[in-house]
C-alpha positions as CSV (number, residue, x, y, z in Angstrom):
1,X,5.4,48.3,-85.2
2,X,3.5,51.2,-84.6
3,X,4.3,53.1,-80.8
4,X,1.6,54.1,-78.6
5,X,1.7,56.6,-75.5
6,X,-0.8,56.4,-72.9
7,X,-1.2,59.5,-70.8
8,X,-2.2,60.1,-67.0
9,X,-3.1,56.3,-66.3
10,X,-2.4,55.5,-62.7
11,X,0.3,52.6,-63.0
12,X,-1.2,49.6,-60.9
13,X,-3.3,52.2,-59.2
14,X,-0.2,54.0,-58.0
15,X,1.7,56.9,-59.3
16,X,-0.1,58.6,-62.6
17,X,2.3,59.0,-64.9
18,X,2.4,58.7,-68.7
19,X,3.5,55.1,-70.3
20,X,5.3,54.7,-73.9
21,X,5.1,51.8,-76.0
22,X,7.3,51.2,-78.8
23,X,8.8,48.0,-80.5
24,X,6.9,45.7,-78.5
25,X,8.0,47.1,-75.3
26,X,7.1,49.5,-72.6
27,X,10.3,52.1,-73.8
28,X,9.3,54.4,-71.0
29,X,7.4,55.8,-67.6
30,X,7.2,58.9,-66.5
31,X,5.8,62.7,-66.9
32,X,6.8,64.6,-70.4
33,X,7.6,61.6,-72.5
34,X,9.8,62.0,-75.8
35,X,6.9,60.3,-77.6
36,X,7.6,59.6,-81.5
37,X,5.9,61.8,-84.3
38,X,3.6,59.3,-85.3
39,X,3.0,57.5,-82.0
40,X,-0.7,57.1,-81.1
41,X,-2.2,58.7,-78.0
42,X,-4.6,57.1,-75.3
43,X,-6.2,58.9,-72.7
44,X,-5.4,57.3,-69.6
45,X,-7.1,60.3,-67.2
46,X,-8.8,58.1,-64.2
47,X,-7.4,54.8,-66.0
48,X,-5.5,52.5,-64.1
49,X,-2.6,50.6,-66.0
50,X,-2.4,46.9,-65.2
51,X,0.3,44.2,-66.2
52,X,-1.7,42.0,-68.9
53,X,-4.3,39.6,-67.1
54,X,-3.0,35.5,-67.3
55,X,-5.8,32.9,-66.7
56,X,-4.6,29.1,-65.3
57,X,-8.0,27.7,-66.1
58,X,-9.5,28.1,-69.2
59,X,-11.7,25.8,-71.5
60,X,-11.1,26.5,-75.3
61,X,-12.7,23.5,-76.4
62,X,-10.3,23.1,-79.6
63,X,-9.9,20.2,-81.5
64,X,-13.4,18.8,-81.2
65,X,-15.7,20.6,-80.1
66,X,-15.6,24.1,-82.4
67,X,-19.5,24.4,-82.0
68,X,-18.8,25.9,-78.7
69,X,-15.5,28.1,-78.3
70,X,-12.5,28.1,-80.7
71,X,-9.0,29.2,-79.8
72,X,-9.5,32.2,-81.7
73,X,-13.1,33.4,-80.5
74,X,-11.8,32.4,-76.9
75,X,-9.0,34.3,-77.1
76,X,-10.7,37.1,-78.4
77,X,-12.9,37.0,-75.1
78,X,-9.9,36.9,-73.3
79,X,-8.7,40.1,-74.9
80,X,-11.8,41.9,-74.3
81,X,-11.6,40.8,-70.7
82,X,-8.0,42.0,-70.5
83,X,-5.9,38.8,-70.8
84,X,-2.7,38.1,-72.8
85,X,-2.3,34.7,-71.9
86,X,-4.4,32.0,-70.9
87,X,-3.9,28.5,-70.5
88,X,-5.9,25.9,-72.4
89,X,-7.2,22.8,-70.1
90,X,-6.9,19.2,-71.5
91,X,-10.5,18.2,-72.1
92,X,-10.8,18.9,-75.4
93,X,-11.6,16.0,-78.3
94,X,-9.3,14.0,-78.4
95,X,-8.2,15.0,-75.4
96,X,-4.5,17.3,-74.7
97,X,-2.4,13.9,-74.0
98,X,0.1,13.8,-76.3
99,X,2.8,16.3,-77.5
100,X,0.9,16.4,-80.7
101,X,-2.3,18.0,-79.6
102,X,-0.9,20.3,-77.1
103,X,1.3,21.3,-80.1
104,X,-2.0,21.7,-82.2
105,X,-3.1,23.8,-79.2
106,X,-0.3,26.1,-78.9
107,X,-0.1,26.5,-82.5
108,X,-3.9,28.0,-83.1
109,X,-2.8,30.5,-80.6
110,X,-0.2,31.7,-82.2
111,X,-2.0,32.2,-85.3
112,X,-5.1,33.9,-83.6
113,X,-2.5,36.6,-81.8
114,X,-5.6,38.1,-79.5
115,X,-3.5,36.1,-76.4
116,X,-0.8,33.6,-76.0
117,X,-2.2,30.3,-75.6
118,X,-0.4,27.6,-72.8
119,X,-1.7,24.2,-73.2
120,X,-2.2,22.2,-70.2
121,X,-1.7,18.9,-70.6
122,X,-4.2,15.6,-69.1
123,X,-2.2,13.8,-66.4
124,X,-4.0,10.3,-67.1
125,X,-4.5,8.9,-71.0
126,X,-7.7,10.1,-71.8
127,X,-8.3,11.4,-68.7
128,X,-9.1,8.6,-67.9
129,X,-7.7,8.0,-64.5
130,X,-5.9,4.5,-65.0
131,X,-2.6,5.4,-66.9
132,X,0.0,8.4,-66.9
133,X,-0.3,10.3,-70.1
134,X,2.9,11.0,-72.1
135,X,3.8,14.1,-69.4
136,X,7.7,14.3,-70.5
137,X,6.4,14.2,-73.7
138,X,4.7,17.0,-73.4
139,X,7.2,19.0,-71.5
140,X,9.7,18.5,-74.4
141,X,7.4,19.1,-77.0
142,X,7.2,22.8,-78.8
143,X,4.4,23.9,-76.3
144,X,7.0,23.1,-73.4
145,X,4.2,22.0,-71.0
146,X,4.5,22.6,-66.9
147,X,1.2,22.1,-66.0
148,X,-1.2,19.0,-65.8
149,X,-4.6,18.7,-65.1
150,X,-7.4,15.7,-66.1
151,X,-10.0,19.0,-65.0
152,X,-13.3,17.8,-65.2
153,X,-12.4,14.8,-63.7
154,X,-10.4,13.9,-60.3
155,X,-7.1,11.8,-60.3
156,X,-8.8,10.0,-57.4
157,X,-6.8,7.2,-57.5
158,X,-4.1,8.0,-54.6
159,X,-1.4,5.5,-56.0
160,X,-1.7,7.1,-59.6
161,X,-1.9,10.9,-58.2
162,X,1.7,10.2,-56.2
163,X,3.4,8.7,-59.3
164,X,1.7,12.1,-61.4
165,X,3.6,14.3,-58.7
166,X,6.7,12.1,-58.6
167,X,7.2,12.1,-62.5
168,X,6.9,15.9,-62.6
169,X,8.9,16.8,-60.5
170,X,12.1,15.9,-62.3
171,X,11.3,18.5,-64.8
172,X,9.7,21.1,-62.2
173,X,5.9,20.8,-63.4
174,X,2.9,21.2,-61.5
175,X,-0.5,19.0,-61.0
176,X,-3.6,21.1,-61.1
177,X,-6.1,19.0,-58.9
178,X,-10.0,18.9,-59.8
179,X,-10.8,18.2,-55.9
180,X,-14.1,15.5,-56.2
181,X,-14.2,12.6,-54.7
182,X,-16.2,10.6,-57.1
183,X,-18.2,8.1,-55.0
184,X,-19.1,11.5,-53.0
185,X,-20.9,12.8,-55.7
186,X,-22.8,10.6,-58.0
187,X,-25.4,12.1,-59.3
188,X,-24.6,15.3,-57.6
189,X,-26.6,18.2,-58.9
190,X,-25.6,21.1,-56.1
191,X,-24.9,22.3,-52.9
192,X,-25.7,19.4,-50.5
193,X,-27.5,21.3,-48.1
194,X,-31.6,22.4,-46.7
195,X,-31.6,24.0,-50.1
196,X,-30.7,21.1,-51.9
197,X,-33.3,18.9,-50.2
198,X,-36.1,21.9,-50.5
199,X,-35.4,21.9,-54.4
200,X,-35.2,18.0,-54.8
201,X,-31.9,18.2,-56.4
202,X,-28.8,15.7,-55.1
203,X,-26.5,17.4,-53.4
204,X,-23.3,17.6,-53.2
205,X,-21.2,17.6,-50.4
206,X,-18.2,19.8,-49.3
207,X,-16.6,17.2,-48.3
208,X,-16.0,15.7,-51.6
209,X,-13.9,18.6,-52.3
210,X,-12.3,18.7,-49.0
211,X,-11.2,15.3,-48.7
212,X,-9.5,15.1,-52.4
213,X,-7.2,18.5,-51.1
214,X,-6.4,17.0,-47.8
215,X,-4.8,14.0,-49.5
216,X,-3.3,15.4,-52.2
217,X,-1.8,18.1,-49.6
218,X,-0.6,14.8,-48.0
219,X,0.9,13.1,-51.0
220,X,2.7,16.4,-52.1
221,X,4.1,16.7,-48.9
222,X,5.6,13.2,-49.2
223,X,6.5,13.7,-52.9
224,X,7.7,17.2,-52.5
225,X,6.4,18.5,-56.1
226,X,4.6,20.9,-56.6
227,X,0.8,20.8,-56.5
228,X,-2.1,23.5,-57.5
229,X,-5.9,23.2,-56.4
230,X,-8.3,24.1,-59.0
231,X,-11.6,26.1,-58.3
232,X,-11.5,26.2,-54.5
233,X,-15.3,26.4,-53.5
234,X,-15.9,26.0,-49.7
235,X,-14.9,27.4,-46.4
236,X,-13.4,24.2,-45.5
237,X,-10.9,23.5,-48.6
238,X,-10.0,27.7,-47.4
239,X,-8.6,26.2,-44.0
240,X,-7.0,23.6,-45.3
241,X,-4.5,25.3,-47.7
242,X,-4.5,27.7,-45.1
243,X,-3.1,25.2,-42.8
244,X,-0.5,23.2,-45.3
245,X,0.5,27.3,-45.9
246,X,1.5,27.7,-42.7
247,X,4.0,24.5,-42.6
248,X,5.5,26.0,-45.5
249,X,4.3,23.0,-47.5
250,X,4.6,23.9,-51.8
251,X,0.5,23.9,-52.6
252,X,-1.0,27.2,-54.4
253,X,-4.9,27.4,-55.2
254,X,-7.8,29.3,-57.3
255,X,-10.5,30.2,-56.8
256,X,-13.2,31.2,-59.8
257,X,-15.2,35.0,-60.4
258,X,-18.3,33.5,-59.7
259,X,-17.6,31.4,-56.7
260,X,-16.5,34.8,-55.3
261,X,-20.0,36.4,-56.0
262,X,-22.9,34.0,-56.6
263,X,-24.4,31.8,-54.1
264,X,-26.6,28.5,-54.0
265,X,-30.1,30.4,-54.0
266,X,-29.8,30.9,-57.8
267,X,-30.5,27.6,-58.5
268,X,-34.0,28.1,-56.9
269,X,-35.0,29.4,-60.4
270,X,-34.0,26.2,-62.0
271,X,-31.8,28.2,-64.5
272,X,-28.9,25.4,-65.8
273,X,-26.5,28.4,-66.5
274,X,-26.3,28.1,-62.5
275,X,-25.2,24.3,-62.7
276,X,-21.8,24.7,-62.3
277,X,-18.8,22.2,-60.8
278,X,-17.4,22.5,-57.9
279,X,-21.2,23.7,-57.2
280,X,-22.6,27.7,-56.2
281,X,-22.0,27.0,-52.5
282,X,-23.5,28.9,-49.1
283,X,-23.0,33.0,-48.7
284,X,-20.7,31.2,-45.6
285,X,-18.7,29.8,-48.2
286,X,-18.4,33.0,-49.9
287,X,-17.0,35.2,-47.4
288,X,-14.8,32.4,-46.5
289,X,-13.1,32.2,-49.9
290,X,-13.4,36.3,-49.9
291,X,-11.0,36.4,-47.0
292,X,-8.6,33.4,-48.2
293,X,-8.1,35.4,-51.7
294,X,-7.8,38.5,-49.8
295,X,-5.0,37.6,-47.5
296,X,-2.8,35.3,-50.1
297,X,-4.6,31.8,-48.7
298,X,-6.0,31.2,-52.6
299,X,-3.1,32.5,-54.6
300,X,-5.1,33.5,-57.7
301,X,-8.5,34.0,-59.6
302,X,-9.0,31.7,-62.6
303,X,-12.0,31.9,-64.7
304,X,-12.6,28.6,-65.3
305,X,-14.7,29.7,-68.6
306,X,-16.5,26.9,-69.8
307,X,-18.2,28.0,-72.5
308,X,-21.3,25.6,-73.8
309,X,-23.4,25.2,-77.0
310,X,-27.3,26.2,-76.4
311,X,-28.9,23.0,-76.2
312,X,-26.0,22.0,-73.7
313,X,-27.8,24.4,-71.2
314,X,-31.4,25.2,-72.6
315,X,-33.0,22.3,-71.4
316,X,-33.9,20.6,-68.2
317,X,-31.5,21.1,-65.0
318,X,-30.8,17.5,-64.5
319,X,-29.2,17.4,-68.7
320,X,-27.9,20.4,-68.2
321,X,-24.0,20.4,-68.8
322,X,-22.0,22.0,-66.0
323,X,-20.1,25.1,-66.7
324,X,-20.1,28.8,-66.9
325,X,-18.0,31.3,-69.5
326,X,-16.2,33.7,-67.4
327,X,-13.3,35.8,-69.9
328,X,-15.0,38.8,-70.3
329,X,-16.5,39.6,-67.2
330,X,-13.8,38.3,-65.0
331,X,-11.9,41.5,-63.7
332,X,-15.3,43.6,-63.4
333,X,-16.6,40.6,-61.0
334,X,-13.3,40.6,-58.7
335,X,-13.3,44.1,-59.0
336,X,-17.4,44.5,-58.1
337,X,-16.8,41.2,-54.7
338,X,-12.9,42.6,-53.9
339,X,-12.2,45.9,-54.7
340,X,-15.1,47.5,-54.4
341,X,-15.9,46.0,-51.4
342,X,-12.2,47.4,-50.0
343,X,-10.8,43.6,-49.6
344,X,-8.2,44.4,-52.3
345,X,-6.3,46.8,-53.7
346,X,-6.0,47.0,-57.3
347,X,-2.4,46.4,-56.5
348,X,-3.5,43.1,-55.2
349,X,-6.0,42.1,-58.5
350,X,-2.5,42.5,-60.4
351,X,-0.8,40.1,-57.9
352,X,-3.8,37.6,-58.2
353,X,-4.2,38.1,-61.6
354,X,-1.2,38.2,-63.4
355,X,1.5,37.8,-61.7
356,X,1.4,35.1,-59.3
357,X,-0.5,33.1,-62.2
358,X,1.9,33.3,-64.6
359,X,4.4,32.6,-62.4
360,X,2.4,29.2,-61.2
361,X,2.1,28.5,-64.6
362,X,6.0,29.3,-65.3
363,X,5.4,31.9,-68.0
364,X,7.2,34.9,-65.9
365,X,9.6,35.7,-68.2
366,X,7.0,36.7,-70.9
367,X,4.0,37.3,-68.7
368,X,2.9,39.0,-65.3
369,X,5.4,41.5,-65.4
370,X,5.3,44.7,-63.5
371,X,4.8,47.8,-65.8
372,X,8.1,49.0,-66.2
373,X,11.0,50.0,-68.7
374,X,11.9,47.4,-70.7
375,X,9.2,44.9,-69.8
376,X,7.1,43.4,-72.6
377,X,4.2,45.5,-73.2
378,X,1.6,43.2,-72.5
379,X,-1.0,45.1,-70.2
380,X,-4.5,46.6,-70.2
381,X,-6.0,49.5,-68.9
382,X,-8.9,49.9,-67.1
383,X,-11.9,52.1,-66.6
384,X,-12.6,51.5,-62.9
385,X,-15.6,54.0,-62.9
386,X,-17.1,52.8,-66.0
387,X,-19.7,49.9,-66.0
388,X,-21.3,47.4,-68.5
389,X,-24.9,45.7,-68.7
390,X,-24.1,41.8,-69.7
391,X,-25.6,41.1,-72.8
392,X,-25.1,37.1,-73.9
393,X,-26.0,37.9,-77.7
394,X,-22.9,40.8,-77.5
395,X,-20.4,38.8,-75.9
396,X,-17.2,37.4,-78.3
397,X,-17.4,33.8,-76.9
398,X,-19.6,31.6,-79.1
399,X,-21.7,30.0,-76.2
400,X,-23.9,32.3,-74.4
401,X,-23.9,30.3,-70.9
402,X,-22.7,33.1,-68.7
403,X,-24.5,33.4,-65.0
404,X,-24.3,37.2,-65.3
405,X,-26.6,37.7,-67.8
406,X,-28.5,41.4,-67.5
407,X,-26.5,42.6,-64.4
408,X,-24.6,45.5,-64.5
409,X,-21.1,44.9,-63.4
410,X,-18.4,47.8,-62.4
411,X,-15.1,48.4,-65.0
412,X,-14.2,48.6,-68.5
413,X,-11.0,47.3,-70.4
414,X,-10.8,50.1,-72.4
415,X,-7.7,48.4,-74.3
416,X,-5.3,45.3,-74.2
417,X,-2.2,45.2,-75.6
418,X,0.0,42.0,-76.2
419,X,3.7,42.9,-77.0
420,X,2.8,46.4,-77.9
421,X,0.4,45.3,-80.2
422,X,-3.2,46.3,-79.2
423,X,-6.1,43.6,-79.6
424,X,-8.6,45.9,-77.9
425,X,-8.8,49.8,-78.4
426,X,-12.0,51.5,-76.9
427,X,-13.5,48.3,-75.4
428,X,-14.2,46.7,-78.6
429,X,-11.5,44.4,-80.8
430,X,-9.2,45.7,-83.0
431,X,-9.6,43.1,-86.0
């Protein structure tokens, strides 16, 4: 394995210093490095050095539906974007509910080597919401599964949602809640507010979301398992993990890119790559879920990419899938709504984005790892001051639904490396 040295990068926006990569490990940090004859040099002048990115939410689509993402061009996006490990939700076809798909899952990952893939496995059969899926199974299998999620659809049933937390608990897993509340929001198209009533769309409530993370903060409480609240959307949900926080009770949360920067007024234009669940909520909302990130309310950012073919979102709002694909733009949007804005440090983005996500996910040991000696040398580095124009068509995803189109966002990955092997080298891929 070939060593690499990175010179003058700030380390997690700290001390500059040079880093040296050799055998799949970070050998050394420091000023003067005995760098092998042969070693490759980066520039890291005005680069900051960042532990690799993880994402808890992420929508591969693989087995079943290859017309929109694979495993390997997701994880490709997730290089680009800076990650070396993401975990794969359950909705695929068939659905992650059995130790052989989640197997199938993990085992694509390993063969496309741009990121280590985590499958997360459905907590009902079929996500159905009527019957536990085969959860031990799943932990025991090769994948060694500790998450669960039915995302895309709630476990609304309270009795069924307890027995989820119950079961996992014995082997230290975690239930990742989609927070909707069904018979809240059928039909529901966005933001129930004056907007949505001005547009003639049906709206959907906060509430909905609210109400599902209240109980399930309840239940966990009760139970005493461990319980994580997927894509976080309103001011409301913000003070109520605030709240369950404060009693010490064991709930963590995310919260998406694009809930951090986009707001209900783009669906005025009617453009489906808006339509998104949870919903674009109010500028109030916003700020709300600003702060909670900010001061360790919402433990992490997820991107909840959710990539979709073309006639899944060029057509009419109402047909319109929901979703948005979120890999590759993801750090230059919390750095452009966080950073930027002087709400985090980039000390805090590694926090959000690596570590405390791969620790939620129980991946520590191999992921979300501060850069030093002897750590795996999974990490990126980052051109803070340098900027991109987002251009669907150039994007490694195969769907081109991403709400971003033609801004120009702050930051380039200028490369990613996953155990000291790099998968990105001058912002582009490296096979």
């Amino acid at each position: 394995m070939s060593s690499y040295l990175i010179t003058g990068a700030s380390i997690v926006g700290g001390e500059v210093a040079d880093l040296l990569i050799d055998n799949g490990e970070i050998v050394a940090i420091g000023n003067d490095l005995d760098a092998p004859a042969d070693a490759t040099t980066i520039d890291g002048t005005g680069k900051i050095a960042l532990p690799g990115l993880v994402d808890l939410h992420t929508h591969l689509r693989e087995p079943g539906r290859e017309d929109a993402e694979t495993v390997l061009t997701g994880t490709r996006a997730a290089a680009l974007g800076g990650f070396t490990a993401v975990f794969a939700m359950a909705n695929t076809e068939p659905v992650a509910d059995t130790a052989g798909v989640v197997e199938q899952v993990w085992r694509l990952g390993r063969e496309a080597g741009y990121a280590d893939v985590y499958p997360i496995g459905a907590v009902t059969v079929g996500r159905q919401g009527t019957q536990l899926a085969e959860l031990g199974a799943m932990a025991e299998s090769a994948a060694r599964v500790r998450v669960f999620s039915d995302d895309g659809d709630c476990v609304w049933d309270a009795a069924l949602m307890r027995r989820a937390l119950e079961y996992v608990k014995a082997f230290g897993g975690t239930i990742a809640q989609h927070a909707q509340e069904p018979r809240l929001t059928q039909g529901a198209q966005m933001n129930e507010g004056a907007l949505s009533g001005v547009l003639g769309l049906t709206g959907w409530p906060s509430v909905a979301e609210e109400s599902i993370i209240a109980r399930d903060i309840l239940l966990n409480a009760h139970v005493g398992s461990k319980l994580h609240i997927c894509h976080l959307s309103t001011k409301g949900s913000v003070e109520i993990v605030r709240a369950a926080k404060r009693r010490g009770l064991e709930v963590t949360a995310e919260v998406t890119p694009h809930h951090l920067l986009l707001t209900e007024d783009k669906v005025e234009s009617y453009n489906p790559v808006y339509k998104v669940n949870p919903p674009l909520r109010t500028k109030e909302d916003v700020e709300a879920v600003r702060e909670g990130l900010a001061d360790g309310t919402i433990d992490i950012v997820a991107t909840d990419h959710a990539p979709h073919p073309v006639e899944d979102k060029d057509c009419e709002w109402s047909a319109a899938a929901f979703g948005m694909t979120g890999l590759e733009t993801a750090l230059s949007v919390v750095q452009h709504a966080m950073i930027d804005t002087k709400l985090m440090t980039w000390a805090d983005l590694a926090d959000r984005m690596s570590y405390r996500p791969a620790a939620i996910g129980q991946v520590s040991g191999e992921h979300g790892q501060p850069l030093a000696a002897g750590a795996p040398a999974n990490l990126v580095l980052v051109d803070p001051a340098g900027e991109r124009t987002v251009v669907p068509s150039e994007t490694a995803s195969l769907s081109r639904n991403t709400p971003f189109d033609g801004m120009t966002l702050p930051g380039r990955v200028v490369a990613t490396f996953l155990r000291g092997k790099p998968t990105v080298l001058d912002g582009k891929l490296t096979r």
